[in-house]
mmCIF file of the N, C-alpha and C atoms, coordinates in Angstrom:
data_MODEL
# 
_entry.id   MODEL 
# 
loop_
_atom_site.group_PDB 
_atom_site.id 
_atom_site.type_symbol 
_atom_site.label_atom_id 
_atom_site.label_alt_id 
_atom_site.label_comp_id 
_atom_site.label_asym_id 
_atom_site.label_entity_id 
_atom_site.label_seq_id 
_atom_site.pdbx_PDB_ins_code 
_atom_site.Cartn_x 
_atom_site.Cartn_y 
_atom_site.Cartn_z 
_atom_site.occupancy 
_atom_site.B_iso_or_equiv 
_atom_site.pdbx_formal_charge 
_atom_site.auth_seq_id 
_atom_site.auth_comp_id 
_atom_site.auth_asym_id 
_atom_site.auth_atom_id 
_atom_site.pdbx_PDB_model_num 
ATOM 1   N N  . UNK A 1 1  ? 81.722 46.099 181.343 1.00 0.00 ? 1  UNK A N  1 
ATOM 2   C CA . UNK A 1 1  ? 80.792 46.971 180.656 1.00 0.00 ? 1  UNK A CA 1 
ATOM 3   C C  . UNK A 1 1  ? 80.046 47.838 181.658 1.00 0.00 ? 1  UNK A C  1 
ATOM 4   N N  . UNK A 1 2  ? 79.625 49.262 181.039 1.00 0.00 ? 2  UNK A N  1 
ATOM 5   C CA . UNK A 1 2  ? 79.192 49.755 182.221 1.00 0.00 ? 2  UNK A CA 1 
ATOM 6   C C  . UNK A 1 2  ? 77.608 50.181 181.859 1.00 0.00 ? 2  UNK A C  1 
ATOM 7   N N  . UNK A 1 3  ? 77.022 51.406 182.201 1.00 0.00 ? 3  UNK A N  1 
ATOM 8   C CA . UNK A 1 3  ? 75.846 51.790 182.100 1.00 0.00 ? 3  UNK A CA 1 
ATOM 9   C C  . UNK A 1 3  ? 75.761 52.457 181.021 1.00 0.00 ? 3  UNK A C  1 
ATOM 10  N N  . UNK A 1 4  ? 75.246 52.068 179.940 1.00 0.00 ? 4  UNK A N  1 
ATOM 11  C CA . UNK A 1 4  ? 74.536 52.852 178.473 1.00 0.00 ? 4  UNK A CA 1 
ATOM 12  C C  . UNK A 1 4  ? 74.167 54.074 179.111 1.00 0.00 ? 4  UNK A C  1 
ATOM 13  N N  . UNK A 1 5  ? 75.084 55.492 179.372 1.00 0.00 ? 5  UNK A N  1 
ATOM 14  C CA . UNK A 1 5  ? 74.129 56.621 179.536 1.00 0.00 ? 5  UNK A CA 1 
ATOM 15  C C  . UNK A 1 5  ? 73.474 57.311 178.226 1.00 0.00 ? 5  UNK A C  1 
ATOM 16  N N  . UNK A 1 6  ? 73.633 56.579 176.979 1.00 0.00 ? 6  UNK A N  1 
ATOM 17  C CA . UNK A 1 6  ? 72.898 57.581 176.035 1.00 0.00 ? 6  UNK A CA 1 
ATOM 18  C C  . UNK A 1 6  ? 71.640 56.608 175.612 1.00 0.00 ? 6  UNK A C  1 
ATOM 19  N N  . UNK A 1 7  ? 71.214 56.105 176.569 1.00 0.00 ? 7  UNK A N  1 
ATOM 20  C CA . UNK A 1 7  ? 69.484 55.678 176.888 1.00 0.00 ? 7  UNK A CA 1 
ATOM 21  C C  . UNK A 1 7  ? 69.235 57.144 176.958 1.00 0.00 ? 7  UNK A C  1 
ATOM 22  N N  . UNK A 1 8  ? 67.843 57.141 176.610 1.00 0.00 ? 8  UNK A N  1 
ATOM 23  C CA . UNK A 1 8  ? 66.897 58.240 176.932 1.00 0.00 ? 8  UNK A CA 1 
ATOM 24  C C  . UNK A 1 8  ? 66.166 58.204 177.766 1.00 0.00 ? 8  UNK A C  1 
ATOM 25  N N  . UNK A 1 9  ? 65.227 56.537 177.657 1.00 0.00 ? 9  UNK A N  1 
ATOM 26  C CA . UNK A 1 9  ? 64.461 56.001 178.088 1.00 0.00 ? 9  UNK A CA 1 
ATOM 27  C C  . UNK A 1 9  ? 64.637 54.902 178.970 1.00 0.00 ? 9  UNK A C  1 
ATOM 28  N N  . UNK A 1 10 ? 64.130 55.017 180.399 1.00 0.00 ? 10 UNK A N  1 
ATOM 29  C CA . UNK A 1 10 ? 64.107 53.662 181.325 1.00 0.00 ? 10 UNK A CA 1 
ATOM 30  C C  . UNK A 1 10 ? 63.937 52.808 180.723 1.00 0.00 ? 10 UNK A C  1 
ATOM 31  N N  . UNK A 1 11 ? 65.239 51.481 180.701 1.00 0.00 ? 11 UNK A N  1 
ATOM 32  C CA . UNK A 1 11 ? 64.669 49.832 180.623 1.00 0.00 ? 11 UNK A CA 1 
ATOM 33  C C  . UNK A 1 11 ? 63.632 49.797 180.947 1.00 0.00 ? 11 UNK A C  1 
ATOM 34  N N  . UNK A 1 12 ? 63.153 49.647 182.312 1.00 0.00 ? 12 UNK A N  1 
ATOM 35  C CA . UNK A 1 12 ? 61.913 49.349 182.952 1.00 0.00 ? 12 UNK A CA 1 
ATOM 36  C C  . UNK A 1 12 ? 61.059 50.376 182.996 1.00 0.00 ? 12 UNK A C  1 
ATOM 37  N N  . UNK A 1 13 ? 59.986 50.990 182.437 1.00 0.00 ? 13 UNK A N  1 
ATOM 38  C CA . UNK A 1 13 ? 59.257 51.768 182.740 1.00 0.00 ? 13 UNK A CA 1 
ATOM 39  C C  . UNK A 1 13 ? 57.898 52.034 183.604 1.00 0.00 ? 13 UNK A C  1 
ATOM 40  N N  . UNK A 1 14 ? 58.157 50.641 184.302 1.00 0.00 ? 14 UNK A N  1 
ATOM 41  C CA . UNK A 1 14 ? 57.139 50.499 185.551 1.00 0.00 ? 14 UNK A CA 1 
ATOM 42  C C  . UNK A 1 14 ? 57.868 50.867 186.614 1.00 0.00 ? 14 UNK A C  1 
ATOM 43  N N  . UNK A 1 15 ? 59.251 51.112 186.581 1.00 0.00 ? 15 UNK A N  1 
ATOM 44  C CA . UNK A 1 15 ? 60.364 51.205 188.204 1.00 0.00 ? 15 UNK A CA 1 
ATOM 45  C C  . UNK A 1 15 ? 60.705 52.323 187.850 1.00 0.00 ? 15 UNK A C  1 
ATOM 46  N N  . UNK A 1 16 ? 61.077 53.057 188.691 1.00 0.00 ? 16 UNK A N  1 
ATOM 47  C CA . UNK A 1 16 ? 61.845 54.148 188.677 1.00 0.00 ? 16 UNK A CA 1 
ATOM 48  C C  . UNK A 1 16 ? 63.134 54.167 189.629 1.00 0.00 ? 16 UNK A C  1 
ATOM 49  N N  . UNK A 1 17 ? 64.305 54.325 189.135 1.00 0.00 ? 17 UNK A N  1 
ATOM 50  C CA . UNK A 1 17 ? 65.947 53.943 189.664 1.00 0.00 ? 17 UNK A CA 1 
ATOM 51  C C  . UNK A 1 17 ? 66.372 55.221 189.455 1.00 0.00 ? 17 UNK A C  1 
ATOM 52  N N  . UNK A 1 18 ? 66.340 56.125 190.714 1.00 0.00 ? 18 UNK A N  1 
ATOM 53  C CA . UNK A 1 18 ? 66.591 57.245 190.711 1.00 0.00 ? 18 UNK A CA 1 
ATOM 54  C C  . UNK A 1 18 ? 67.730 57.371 191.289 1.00 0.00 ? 18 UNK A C  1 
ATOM 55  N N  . UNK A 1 19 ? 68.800 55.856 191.139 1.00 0.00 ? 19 UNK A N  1 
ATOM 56  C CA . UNK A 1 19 ? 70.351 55.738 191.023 1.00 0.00 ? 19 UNK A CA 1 
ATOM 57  C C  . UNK A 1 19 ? 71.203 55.868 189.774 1.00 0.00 ? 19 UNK A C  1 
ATOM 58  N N  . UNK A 1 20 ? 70.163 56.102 188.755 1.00 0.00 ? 20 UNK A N  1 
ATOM 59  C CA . UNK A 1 20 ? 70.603 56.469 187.338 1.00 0.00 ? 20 UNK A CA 1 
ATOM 60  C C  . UNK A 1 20 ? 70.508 57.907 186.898 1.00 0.00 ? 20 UNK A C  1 
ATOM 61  N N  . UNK A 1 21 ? 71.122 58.718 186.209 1.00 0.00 ? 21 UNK A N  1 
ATOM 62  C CA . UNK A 1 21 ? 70.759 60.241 185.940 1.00 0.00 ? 21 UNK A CA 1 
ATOM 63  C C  . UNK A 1 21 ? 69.835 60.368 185.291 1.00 0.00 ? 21 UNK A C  1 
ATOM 64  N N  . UNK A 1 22 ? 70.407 59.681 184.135 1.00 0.00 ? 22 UNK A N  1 
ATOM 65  C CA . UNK A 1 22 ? 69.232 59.477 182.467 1.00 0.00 ? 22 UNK A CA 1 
ATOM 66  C C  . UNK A 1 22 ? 67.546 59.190 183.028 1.00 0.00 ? 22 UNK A C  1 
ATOM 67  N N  . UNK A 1 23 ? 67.520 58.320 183.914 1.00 0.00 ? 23 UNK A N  1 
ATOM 68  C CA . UNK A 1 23 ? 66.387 57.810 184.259 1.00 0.00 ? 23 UNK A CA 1 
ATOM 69  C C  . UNK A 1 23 ? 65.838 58.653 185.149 1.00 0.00 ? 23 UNK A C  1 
ATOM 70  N N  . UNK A 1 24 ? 66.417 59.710 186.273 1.00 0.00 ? 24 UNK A N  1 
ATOM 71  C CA . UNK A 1 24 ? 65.981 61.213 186.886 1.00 0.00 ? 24 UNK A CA 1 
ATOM 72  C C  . UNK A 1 24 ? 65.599 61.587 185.761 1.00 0.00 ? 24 UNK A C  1 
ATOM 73  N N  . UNK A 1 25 ? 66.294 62.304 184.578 1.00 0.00 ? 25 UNK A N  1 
ATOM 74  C CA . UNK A 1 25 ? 66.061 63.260 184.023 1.00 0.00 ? 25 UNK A CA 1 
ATOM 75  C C  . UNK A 1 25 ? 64.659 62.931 183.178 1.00 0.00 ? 25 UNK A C  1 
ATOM 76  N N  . UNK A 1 26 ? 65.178 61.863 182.722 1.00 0.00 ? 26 UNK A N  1 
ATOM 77  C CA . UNK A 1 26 ? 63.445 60.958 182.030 1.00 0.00 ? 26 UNK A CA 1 
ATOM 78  C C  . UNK A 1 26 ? 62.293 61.450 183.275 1.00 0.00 ? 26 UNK A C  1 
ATOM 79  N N  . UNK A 1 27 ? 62.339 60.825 184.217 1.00 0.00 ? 27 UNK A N  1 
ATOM 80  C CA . UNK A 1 27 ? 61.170 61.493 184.448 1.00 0.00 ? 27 UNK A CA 1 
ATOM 81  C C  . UNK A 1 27 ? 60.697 62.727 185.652 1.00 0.00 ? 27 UNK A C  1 
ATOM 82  N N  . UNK A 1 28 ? 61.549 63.069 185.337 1.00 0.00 ? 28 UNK A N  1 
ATOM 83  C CA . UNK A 1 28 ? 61.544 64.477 186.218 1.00 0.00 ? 28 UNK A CA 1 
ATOM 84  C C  . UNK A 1 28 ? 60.525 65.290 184.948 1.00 0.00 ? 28 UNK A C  1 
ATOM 85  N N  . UNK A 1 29 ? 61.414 64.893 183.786 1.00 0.00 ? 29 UNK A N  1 
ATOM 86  C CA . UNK A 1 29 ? 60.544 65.606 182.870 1.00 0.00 ? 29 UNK A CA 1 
ATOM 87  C C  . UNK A 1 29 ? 58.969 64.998 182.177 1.00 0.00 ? 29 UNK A C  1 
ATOM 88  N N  . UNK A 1 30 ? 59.005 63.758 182.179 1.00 0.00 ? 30 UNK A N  1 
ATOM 89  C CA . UNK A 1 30 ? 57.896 63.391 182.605 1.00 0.00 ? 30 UNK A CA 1 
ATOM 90  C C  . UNK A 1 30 ? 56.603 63.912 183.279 1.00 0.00 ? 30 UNK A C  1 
ATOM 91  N N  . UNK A 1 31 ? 57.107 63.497 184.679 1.00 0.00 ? 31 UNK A N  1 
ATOM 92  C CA . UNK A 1 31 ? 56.043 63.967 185.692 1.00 0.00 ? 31 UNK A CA 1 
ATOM 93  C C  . UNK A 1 31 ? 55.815 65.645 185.681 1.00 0.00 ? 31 UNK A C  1 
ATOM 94  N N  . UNK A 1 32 ? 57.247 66.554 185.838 1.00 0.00 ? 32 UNK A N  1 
ATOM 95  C CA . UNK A 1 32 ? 57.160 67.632 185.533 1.00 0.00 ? 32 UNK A CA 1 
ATOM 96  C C  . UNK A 1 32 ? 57.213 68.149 187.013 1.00 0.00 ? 32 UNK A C  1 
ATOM 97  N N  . UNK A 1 33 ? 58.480 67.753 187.295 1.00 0.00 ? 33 UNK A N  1 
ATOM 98  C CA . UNK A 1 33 ? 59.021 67.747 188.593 1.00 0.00 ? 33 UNK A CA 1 
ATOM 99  C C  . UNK A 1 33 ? 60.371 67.938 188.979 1.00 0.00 ? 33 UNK A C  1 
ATOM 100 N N  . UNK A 1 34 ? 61.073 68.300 189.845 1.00 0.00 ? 34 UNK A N  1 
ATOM 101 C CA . UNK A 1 34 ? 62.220 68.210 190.195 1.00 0.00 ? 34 UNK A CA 1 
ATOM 102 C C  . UNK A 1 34 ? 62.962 67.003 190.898 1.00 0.00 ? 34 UNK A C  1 
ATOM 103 N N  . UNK A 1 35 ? 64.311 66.857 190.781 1.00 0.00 ? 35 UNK A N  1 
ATOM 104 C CA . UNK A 1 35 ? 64.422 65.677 191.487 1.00 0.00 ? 35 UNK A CA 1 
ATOM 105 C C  . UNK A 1 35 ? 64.503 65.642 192.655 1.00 0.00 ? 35 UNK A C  1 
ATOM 106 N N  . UNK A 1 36 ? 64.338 66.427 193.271 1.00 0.00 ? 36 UNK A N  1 
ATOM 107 C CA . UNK A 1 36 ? 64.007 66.333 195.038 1.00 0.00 ? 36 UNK A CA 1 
ATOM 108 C C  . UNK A 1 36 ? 62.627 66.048 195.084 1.00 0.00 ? 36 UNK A C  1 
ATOM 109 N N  . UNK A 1 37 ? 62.149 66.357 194.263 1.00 0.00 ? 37 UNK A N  1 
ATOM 110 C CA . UNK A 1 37 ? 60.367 65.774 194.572 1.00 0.00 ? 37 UNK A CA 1 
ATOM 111 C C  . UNK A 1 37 ? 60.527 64.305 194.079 1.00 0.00 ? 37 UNK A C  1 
ATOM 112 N N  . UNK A 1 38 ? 60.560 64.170 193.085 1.00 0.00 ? 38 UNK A N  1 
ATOM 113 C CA . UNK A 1 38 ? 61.105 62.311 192.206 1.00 0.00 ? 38 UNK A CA 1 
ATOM 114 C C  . UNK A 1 38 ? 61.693 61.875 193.661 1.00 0.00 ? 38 UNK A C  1 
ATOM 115 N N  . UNK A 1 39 ? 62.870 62.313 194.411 1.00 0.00 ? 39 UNK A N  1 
ATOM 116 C CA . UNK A 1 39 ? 63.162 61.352 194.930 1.00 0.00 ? 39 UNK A CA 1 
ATOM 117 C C  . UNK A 1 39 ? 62.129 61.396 196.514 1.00 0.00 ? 39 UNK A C  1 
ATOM 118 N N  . UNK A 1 40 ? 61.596 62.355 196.944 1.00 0.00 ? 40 UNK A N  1 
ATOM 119 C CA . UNK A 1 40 ? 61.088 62.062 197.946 1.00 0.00 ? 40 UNK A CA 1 
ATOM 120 C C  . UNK A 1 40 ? 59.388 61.814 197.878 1.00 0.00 ? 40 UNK A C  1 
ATOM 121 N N  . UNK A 1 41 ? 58.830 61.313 196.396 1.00 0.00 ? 41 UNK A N  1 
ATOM 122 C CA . UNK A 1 41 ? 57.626 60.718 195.833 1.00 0.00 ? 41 UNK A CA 1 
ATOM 123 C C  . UNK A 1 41 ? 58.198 59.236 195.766 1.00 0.00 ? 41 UNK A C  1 
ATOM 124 N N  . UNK A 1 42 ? 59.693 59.040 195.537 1.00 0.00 ? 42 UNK A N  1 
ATOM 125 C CA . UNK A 1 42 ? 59.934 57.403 195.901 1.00 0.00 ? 42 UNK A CA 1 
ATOM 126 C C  . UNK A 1 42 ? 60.264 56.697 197.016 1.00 0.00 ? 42 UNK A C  1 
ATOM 127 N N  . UNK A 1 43 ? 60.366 58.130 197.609 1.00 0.00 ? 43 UNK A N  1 
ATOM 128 C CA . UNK A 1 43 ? 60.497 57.468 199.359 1.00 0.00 ? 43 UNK A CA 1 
ATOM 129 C C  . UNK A 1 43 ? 59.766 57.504 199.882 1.00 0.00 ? 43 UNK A C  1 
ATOM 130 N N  . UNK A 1 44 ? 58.573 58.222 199.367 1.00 0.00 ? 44 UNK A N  1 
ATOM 131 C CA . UNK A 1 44 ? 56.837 58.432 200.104 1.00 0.00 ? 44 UNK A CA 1 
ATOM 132 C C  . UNK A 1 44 ? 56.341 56.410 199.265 1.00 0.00 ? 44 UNK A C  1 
ATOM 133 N N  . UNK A 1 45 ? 56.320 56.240 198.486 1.00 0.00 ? 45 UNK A N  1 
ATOM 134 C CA . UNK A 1 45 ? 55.445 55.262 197.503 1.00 0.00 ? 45 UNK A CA 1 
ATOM 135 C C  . UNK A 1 45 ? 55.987 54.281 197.044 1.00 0.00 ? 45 UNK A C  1 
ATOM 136 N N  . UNK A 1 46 ? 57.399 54.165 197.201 1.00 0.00 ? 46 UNK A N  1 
ATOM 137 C CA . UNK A 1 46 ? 58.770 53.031 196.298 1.00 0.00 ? 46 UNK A CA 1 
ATOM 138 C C  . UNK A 1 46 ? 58.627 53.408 194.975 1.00 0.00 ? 46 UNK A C  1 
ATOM 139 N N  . UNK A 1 47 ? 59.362 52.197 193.592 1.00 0.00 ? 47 UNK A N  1 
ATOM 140 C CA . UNK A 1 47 ? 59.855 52.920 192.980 1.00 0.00 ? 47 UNK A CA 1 
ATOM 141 C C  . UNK A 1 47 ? 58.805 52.733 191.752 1.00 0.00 ? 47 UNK A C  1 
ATOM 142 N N  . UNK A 1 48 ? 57.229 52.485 192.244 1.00 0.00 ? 48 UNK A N  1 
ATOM 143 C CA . UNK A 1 48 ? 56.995 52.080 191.111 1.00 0.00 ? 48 UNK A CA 1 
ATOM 144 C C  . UNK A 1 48 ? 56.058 53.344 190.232 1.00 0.00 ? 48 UNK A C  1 
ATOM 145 N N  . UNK A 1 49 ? 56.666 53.477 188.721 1.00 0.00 ? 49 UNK A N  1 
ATOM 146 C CA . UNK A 1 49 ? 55.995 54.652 188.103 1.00 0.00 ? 49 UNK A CA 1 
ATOM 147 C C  . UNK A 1 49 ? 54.744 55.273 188.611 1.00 0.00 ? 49 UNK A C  1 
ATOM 148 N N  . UNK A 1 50 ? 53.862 54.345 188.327 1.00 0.00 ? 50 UNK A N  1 
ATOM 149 C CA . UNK A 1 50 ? 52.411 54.994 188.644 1.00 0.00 ? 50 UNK A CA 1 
ATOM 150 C C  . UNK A 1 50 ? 52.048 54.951 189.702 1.00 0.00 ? 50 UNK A C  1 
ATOM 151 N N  . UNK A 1 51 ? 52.185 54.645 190.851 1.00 0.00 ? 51 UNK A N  1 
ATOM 152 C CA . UNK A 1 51 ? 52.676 54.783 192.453 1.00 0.00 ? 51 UNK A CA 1 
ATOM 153 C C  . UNK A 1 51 ? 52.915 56.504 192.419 1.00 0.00 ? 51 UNK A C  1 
ATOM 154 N N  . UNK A 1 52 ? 54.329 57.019 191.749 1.00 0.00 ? 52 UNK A N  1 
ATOM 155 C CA . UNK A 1 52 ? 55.211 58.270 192.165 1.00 0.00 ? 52 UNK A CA 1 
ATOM 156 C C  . UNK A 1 52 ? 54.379 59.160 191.486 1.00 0.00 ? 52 UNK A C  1 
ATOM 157 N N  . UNK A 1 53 ? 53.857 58.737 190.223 1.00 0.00 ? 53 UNK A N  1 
ATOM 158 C CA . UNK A 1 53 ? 52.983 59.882 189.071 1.00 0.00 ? 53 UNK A CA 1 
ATOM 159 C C  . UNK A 1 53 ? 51.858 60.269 190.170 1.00 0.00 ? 53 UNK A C  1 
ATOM 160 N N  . UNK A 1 54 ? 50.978 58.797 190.416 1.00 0.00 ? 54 UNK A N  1 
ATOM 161 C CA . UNK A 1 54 ? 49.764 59.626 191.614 1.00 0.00 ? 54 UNK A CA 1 
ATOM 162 C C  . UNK A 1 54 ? 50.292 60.799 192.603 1.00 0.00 ? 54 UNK A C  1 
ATOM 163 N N  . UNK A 1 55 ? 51.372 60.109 193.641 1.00 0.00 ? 55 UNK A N  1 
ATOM 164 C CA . UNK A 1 55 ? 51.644 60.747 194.503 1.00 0.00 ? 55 UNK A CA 1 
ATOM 165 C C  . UNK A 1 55 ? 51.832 62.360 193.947 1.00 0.00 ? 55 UNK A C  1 
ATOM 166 N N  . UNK A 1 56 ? 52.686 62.551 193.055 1.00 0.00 ? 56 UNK A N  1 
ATOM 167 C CA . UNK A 1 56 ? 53.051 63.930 192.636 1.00 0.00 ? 56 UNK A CA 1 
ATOM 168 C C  . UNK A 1 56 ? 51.955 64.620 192.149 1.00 0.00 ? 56 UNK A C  1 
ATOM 169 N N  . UNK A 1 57 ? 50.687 64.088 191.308 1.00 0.00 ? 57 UNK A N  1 
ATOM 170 C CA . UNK A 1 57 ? 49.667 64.589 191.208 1.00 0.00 ? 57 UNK A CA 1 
ATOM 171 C C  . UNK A 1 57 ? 48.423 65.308 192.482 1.00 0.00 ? 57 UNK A C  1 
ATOM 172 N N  . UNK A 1 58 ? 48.717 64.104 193.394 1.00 0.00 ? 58 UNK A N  1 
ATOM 173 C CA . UNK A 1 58 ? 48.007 64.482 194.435 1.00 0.00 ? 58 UNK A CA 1 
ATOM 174 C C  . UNK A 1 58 ? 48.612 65.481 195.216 1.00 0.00 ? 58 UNK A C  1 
ATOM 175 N N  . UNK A 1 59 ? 50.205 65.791 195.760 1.00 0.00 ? 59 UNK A N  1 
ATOM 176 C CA . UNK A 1 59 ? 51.009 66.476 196.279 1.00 0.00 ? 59 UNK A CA 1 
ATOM 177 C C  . UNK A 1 59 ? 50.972 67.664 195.937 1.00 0.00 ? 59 UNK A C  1 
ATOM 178 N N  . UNK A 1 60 ? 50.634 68.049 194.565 1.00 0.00 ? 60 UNK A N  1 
ATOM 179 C CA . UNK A 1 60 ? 50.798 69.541 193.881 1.00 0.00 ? 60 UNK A CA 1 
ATOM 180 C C  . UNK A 1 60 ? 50.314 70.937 194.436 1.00 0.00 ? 60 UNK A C  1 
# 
């Protein structure tokens, strides 16, 4: 069995697994960001939601 891509929504919505697309695109649009920022707000903070949301807020 493989990966449900017609999730919308992260399983986990405290982590962010920006090894999944669905889960980029979730919150790229979210935060209201691109995924070069998503991914280098999870390499600034790891992967946890409200960790990456601050960072990108403060970063702007």
């Amino acid at each position: 069995m493989g990966d449900d891509t017609t999730i919308k929504e992260p399983l986990d919505g405290k982590r962010i697994n920006i090894h999944e697309p669905y889960e980029v695109n979730y919150w790229c649009k979210k935060f209201g960001c691109t995924k070069k920022e998503l991914e280098e707000a999870v390499a600034a903070v790891g992967t946890s939601s409200k960790k990456v949301e601050e960072h990108l807020k403060n970063n702007k």
